[in-house]
N, C-alpha and C positions, 0 to 999 in steps of 0.2 A: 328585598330580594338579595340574593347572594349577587358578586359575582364573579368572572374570571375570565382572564384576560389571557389569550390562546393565541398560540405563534402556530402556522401551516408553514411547514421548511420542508425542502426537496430539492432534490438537482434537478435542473433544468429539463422542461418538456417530461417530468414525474406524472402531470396532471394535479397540479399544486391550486391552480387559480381555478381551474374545471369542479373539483373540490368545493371550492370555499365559494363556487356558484351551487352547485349542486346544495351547500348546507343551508345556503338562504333561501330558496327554492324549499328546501323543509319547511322551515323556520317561517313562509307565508312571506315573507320580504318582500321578494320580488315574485311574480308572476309566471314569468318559464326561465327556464334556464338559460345565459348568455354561452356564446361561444368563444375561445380564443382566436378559432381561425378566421372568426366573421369580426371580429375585434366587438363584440358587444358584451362583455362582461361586465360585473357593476365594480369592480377595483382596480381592471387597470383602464388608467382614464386618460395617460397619456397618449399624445399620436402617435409617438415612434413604438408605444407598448403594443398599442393595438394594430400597426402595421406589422411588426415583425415577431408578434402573440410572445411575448417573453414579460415577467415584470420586471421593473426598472427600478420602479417606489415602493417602499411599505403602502400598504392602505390599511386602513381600519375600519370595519363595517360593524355593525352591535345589532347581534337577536338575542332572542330569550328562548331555552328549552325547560319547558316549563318553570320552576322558582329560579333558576339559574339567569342571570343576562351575560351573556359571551360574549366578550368587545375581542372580535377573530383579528388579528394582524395576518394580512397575506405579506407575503413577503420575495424578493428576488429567489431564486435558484442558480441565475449564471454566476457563473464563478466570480464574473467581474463585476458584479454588485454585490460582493460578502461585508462590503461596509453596512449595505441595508440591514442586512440579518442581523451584523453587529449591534445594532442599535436598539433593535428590537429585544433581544437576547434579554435584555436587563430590565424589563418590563415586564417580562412573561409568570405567569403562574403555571402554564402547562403548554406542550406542542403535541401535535401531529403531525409526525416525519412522514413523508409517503413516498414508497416505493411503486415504481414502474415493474406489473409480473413481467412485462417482457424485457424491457433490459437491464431490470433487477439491481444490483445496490453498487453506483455508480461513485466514483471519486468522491463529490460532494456530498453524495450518502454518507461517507464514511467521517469526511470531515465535521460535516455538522451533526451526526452520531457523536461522534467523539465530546465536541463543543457542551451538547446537550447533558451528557453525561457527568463533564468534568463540574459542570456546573449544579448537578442534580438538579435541572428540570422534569419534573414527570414528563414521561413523553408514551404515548401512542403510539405505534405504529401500523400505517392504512395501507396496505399492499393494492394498489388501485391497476385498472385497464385489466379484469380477468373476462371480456369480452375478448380482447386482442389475439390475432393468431399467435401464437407463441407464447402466448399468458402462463406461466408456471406457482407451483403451488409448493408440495413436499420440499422437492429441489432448493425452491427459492428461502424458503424456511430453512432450511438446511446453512443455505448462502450466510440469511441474514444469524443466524447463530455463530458463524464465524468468522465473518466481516462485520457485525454490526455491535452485537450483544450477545450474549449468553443468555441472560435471564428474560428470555423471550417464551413467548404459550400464545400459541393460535387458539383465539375465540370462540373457531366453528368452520365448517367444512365447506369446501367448495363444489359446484358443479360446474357442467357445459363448459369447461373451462377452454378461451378461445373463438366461443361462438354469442352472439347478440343475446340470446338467453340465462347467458355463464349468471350463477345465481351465489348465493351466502345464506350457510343457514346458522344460527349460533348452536354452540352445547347449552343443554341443559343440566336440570338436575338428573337424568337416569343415564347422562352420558358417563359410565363406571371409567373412560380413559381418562376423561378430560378432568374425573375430578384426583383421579392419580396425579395425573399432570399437575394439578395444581398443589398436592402435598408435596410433590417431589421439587416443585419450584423455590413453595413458601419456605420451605424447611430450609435451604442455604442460610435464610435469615431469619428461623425462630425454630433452636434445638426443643424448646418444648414442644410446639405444634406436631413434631416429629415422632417426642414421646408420646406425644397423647397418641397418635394416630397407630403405633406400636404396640400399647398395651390396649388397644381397645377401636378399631376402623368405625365403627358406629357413634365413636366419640365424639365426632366432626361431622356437623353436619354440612347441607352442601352451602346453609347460607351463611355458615358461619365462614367456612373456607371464601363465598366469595367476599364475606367482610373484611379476610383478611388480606386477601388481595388488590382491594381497593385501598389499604391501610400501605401496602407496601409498595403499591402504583405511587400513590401520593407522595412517598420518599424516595421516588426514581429507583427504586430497588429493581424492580420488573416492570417486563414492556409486553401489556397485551398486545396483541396483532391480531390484525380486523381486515380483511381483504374485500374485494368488493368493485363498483364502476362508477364512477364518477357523472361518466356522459351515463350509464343508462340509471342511474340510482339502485343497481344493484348493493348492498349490506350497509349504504350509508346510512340507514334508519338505526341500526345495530352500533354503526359507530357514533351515532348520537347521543345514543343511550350512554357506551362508554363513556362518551365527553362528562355525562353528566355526572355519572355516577363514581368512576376511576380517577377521576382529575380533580386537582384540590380548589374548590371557590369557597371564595370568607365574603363576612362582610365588611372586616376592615375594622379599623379604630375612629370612626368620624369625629370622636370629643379627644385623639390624642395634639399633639404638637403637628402642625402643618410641615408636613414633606411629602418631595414628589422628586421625582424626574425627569429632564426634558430628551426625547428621544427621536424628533423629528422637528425640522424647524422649515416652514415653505413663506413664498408671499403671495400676501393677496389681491387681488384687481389693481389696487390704489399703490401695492408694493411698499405695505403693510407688513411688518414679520408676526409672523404667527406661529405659535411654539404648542408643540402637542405633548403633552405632559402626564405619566402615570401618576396615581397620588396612590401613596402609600399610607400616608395616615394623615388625620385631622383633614379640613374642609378650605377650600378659598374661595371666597366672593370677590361681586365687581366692588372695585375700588378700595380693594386691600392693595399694601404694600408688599411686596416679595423682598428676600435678601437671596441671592446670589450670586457665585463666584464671591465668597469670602465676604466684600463692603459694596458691590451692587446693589442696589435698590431702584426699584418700577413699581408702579400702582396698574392692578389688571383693568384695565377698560372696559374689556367683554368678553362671556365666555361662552363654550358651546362644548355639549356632551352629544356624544353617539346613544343612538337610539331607534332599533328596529331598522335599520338600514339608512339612516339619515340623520344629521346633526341639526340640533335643537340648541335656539338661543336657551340659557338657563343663566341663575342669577350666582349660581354655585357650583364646585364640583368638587367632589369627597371621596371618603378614601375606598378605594377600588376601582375608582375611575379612570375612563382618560378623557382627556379634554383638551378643546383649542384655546389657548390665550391669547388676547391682545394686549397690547401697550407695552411689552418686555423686552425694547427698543435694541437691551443691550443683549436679549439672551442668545446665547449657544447652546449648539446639541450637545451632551452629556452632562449640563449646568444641573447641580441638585437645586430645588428651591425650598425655601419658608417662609416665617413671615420674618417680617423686619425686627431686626432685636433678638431676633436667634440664633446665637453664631453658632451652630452646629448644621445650618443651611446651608454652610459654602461650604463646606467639609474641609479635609486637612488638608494643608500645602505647604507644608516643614518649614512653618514662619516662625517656629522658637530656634530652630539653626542647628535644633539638633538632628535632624531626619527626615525623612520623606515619605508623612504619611501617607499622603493621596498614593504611593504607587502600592502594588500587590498585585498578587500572583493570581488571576483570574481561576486559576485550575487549584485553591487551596480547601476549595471545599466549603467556601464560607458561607456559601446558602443554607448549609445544616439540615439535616435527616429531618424531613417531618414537617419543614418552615413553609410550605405553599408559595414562597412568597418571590418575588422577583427581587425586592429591595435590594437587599446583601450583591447583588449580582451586577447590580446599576453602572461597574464600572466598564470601561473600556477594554479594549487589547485580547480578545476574544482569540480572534483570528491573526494571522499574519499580516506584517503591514504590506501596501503596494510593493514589486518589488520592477517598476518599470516606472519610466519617467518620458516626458516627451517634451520638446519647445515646439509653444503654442504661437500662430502669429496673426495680425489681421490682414486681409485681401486688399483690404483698404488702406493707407498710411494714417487718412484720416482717423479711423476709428482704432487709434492705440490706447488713447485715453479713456475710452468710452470699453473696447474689452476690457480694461483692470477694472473697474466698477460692475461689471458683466460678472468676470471669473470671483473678484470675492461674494457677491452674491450667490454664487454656486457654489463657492466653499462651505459659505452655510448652510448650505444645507447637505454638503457632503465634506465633510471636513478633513478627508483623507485623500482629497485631492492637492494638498499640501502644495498652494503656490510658492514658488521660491523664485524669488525675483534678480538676475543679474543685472548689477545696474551698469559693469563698464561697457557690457555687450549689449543692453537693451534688449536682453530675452528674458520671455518667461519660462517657468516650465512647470507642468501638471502634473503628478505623481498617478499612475493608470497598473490596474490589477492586470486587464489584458484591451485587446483591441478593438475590443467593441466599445469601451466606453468615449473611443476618440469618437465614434460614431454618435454616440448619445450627445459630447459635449459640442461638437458638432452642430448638428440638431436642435441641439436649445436654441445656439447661442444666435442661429438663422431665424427660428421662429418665435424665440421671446424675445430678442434684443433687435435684431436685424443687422448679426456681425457673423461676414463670411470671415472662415478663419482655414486655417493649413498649420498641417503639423508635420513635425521632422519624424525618421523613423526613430523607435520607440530603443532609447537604452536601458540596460539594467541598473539597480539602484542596488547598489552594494553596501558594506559596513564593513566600521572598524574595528577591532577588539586589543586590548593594550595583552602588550608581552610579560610585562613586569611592571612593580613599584615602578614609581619615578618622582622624583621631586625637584621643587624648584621657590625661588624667593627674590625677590627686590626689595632693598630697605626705600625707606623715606629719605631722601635728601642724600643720597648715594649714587653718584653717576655709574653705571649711564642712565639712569631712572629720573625722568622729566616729570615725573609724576607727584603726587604731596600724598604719597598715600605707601602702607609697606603690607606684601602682599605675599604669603608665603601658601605653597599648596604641596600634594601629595595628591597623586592617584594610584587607586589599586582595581586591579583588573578584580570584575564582580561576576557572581554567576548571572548564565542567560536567562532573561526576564526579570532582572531585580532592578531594572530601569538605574536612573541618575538617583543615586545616594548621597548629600552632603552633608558632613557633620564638622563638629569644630575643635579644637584642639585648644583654641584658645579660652581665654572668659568673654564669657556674652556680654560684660560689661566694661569688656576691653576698650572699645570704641563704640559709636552710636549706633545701635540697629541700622540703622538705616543703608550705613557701609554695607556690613553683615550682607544685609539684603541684598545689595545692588553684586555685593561679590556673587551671591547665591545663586541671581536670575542670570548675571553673565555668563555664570560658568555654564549654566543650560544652554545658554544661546551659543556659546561656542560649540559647545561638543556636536552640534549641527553638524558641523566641520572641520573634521581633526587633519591630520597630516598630509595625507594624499586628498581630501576634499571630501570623504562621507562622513556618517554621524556614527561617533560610539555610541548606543542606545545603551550598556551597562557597564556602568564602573563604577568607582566609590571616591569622592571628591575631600580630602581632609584639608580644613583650613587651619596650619601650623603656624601662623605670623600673623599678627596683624598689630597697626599701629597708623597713626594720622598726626595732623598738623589741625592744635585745637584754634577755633574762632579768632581769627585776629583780625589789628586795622589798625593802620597809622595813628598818628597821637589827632586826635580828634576830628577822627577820619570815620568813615561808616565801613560796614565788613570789605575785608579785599581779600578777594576769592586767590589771589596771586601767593598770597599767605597763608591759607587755610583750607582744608581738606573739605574737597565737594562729593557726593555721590560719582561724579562724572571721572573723580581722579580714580578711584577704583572699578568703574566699568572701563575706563580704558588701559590700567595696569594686569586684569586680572586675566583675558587671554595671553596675553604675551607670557604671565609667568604660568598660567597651564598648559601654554604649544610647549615652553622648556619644558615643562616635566611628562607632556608626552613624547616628547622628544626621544628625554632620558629615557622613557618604558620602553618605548617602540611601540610598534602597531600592525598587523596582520591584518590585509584587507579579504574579506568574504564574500564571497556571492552567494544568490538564493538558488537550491537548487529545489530542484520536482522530483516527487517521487511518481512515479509513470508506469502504467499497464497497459501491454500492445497487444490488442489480436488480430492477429493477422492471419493469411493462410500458409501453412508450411513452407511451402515450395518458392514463399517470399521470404525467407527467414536471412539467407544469407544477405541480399541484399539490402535490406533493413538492418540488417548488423554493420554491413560498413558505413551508411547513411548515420549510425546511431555513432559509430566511431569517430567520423567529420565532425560532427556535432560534440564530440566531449562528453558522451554517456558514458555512464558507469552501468555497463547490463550487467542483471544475474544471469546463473546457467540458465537458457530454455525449458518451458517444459514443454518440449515437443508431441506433437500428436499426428495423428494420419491426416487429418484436414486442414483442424486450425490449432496454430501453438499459439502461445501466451510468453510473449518476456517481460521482464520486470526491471525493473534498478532506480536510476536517479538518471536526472539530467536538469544542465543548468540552465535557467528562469528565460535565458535569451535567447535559449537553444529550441523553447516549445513549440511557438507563434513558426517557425522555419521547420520541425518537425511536420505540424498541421499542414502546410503546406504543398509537402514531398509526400505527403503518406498515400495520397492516391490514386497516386501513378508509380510507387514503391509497392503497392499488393491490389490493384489493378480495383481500387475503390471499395477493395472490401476491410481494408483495416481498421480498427475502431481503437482509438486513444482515449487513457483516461489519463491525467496528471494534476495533480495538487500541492504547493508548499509544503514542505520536509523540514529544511533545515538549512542553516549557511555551513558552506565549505570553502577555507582556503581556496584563494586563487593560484593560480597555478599558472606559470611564463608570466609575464610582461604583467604589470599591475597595474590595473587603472586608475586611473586619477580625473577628478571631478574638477572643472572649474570653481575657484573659489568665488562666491559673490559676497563677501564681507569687507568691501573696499573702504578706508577709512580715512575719511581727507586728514586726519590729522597723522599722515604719516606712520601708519601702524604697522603695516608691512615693512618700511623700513628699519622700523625701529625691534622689530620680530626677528629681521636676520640680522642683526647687531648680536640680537640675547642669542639667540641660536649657535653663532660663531661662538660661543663662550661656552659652550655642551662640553 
């Protein structure tokens, strides 16, 4: 059988998870339909999910429509779970985005449209709740043509739209608009199809057109839309069919070279890690060796594939699958695997010193026209990083020790919760998209750990960006340099999204790799922390100097490190001379801001405009109307959570906010400054404002 592997993405309360019950409920899986509001759904299987009906987790369920098996990934919708989506993203062969008719295509609509797009995932679009009062059709088609996509074509017409009955009927072949419709789509992307249809309309027939249209679905070119109900299975039948027929499944390469990637990592009963893993090609059994992260290597213990709503012990799992692993002690979520002795399993991490393969531009297009396939996509950085931070603490004094083993535990398996450990002040802190997830981490850490914990109010998480070149260097054996090691650098301001760049200026056989190295990881782990305390996330790092102090040792003495250059002399020489050269560049701190849509009701307009002022919003002009106006602009990341707050007693509860990450902007008055937690008993701060006086 084929198969394909299907992401269900939505903004929050879309009918995302109502959906992806409604389609196993086809598919004979389960029996009736679960609820969210009664928390019986068969994916989200958390407490807090099914108390507060939102999901939290990806889940993965597997049926078959007819030759096809769909291993469905449900996935978060709040905002504040976009790491989940992230994860998933890179796994997928196709999605279905679903839209709410009644409150139509919301902030996260647009973002994860976007996502979708830049990546060319085939995507679907399911316009669900056309039962609901207020369920819209033309209109909402209209909307999503020009917030969402262009290259949209409704499938089939609506009725009762609004009422329990509200129905979907598809076009067929003697629908003479729909098959307009679809020359006038296809044609953006094939001037022949156009000409044929020019010199000859009977040229094309209708199944030829929809052959081409499932050719052009397959390479994210166009997005049919399928409307329909979730709770009552009104057009899901229709959209199944789509799934089948529009969306691209393979069977994969089972005899190529073993690769996969790991996209969700949990534990189990025993606290077991267990890694869920896409395979894109070739096959792994139990008791093969894996290679990843570069010289990792585990042998799998045991393995389990989805199957018809439940996972199955199996002895294998190949390509198109997904599957749980054990024994991979050491794995992390985004780790590519293979087998052992393939070094093209750990993929690239710029260890020849000249460059930084592993990064790239997730929006380069690199899944390519036509490729089905999720691989190309597997990397990270989809979305915006957190741009909130909080210090985490326990209720208890006793249980300090026991939250750190708590919270990295929950790193892995959400690894964007980026612990950052102060060690002068003995806090921690957890990087949080917005406020709900202090509630989730919360929540765990009471019911799987048994750790009351309290957190501070939530700061913004800002960034650096260098002004200019800057350079800087310490020789070997040249005071004020305590070091046995000569360490020359260059930074140059990089464009957004081109992450940490390092290259080398010197020869690679100037001194022993291994220096090289340790210069290369340090400089990563500095820029964590540049001047005022945040990370410059892209610059370009040149290494102009270098030199050492070769192997020495008294006359019939064994090595003395007192004489001779260790890794350790250039992890502690190479901050110092890149704080000088960013010194010399300077550094502009940025904030994250939101870009924000308010409807409120007119006659609140002014007073939202000064609330918006306090706040440090940037509004467009209004577009005013008799009822309800609409403003627009930005506003910054720390300003939303306080926004939310005033809004409903600012337009007497009927305002409705929509806000999503935009962009960083310059700070503006007083600049913040991050405590530094990089304290270094060997005097490194001191010896930081020594070089500094010397700018």
């Amino acid at each position: 059988m084929r198969t394909l592997n299907l992401g269900i993405l939505a903004h929050v309360d879309a009918g995302k998870t109502s959906l992806t019950e409604r389609l196993l409920y086809a598919a004979g899986v389960i029996d009736e339909v679960g609820s969210v509001d009664d928390g019986s759904t068969q994916t989200d299987s958390l407490a807090l999910e099914r108390q507060r009906g939102i999901t939290i987790k990806s889940a993965v369920v597997s049926f078959a429509i007819d030759d096809v098996t769909v291993n469905l990934i449900d996935t978060p919708g709040h905002p504040d779970f976009i790491a989940e989506v992230e994860r998933a993203l890179g796994v997928l062969d196709g999605a279905v985005l679903v839209v709410s008719a009644v409150e139509g295509v919301q902030a996260q609509t647009r973002v994860l449209m976007r996502t979708l797009q830049r990546l060319k995932i085939p995507t679907l679009i399911f316009v669900n709740k056309l039962d609901r009062a207020g369920a819209r059709n033309e209109e909402l088609v209209k909307t999503i043509t020009d917030k969402l996509a262009s290259e949209v074509i409704p499938m089939g017409s609506t009725s009762g739209l609004g009422t329990p009955t509200a129905g979907f009927a598809p076009y067929g072949r003697d629908d003479s608009g729909f098959t307009l419709a679809m020359v006038d789509l296809l044609a953006e992307h094939d001037e022949q199809l156009l000409a044929t249809f020019v010199e000859n309309e009977k040229a094309l027939s209708y199944d030829a057109l929809r052959a081409r249209l499932a050719e052009q679905t397959k390479r994210a070119l166009v997005h049919p839309v399928y409307f329909g109900s979730a709770i009552t299975g009104a057009g899901t039948d229709d959209l199944i069919k789509g799934i089948r027929d529009l969306l691209p499944a393979g069977e994969g390469d089972g005899d190529g070279p073993v690769a996969g990637s790991v996209f969700k990592v949990e534990r189990g009963p025993a606290g077991e890690k267990i890694a869920f893993v896409r395979m894109f090609s070739g096959a792994i059994r139990t008791r093969d060796r894996l290679r990843f992260r570069g010289d990792q290597e585990a042998k799998v213990t045991a393995i389990s594939v989805f199957d018809n709503g439940s996972t199955l012990s199996r002895t294998e799992v190949s390509a198109g699958q997904i599957g749980k692993l054990w024994g991979l002690g050491g794995i992390q979520i985004g780790d590519r695997v293979g087998a052992a002795g393939n070094n093209s399993a750990g993929g690239g991490n710029g260890s020849d010193g000249t460059g930084d393969p592993g990064t790239g531009d997730p929006g380069d297009g690199r899944r390519g026209e036509g490729s089905g396939s999720g691989a190309a996509a597997a990397e990270s950085g989809y979305f915006a990083p957190p741009t909130l931070e909080t210090v985490i603490a326990p209720v208890r004094t006793s249980d300090k020790g026991n939250l750190q083993v708590a919270l990295s535990q929950l790193a892995e398996q959400d690894p964007l919760i980026n612990l950052r450990q102060d060690d002068l002040r003995h806090e921690t802190f957890v990087s949080l998209y917005g406020e709900v997830q202090k509630e989730v981490i919360q929540t765990t850490l009471a019911g799987e750990f048994g750790i009351e914990v309290t957190f501070r109010e939530s700061t913004t998480i800002c960034i650096e960006r260098l002004n200019w070149p800057g350079a800087a260097v310490e020789f070997n054996k040249v005071d004020p340099n305590p070091f046995l090691a000569t360490v020359g650098l260059r930074v140059e301001p990089a464009p957004v999204n081109t992450g940490v760049i390092f290259r080398l200026e010197v020869e690679l056989g100037s001194m022993p790799y291994a220096f090289i190295k340790a210069v290369e990881e340090t400089i990563r782990e500095t820029l964590q922390q540049s001047i005022h305390g945040w990370q410059i996330p892209d610059c370009t790092v040149v290494m102009t100097h270098s030199g050492y102090s070769a192997r020495q040792s008294h006359s019939h003495g064994v090595f003395d490190k007192s004489m001779s250059s260790t890794a350790g002399d250039f992890r502690n020489l190479t901050p110092l001379v890149l704080m000088k050269a960013i010194q010399q560049a300077g550094t502009t701190v940025l904030e994250p801001m939101h870009r924000f849509q308010l409807e409120i009701p007119t006659d609140t307009t002014r007073s939202v405009l000064a609330a918006l002022a306090r706040l440090r919003a940037i509004p467009q002009v209004p577009a005013l109307a008799a009822a309800t106006s609409t403003l627009e602009g930005e506003l910054p990341a720390a300003a939303v959570y306080k926004l939310e707050q005033q809004l409903p007693a600012l337009t007497r509860g009927e305002g409705v906010l929509e806000s999503a990450f935009d962009r960083y902007h310059p700070v503006t008055g007083r600049i913040p400054t991050r405590p530094r937690t990089d304290h270094d008993p060997l005097n490194r701060r001191e010896y930081l404002l020594h070089v500094l006086r010397r700018v």
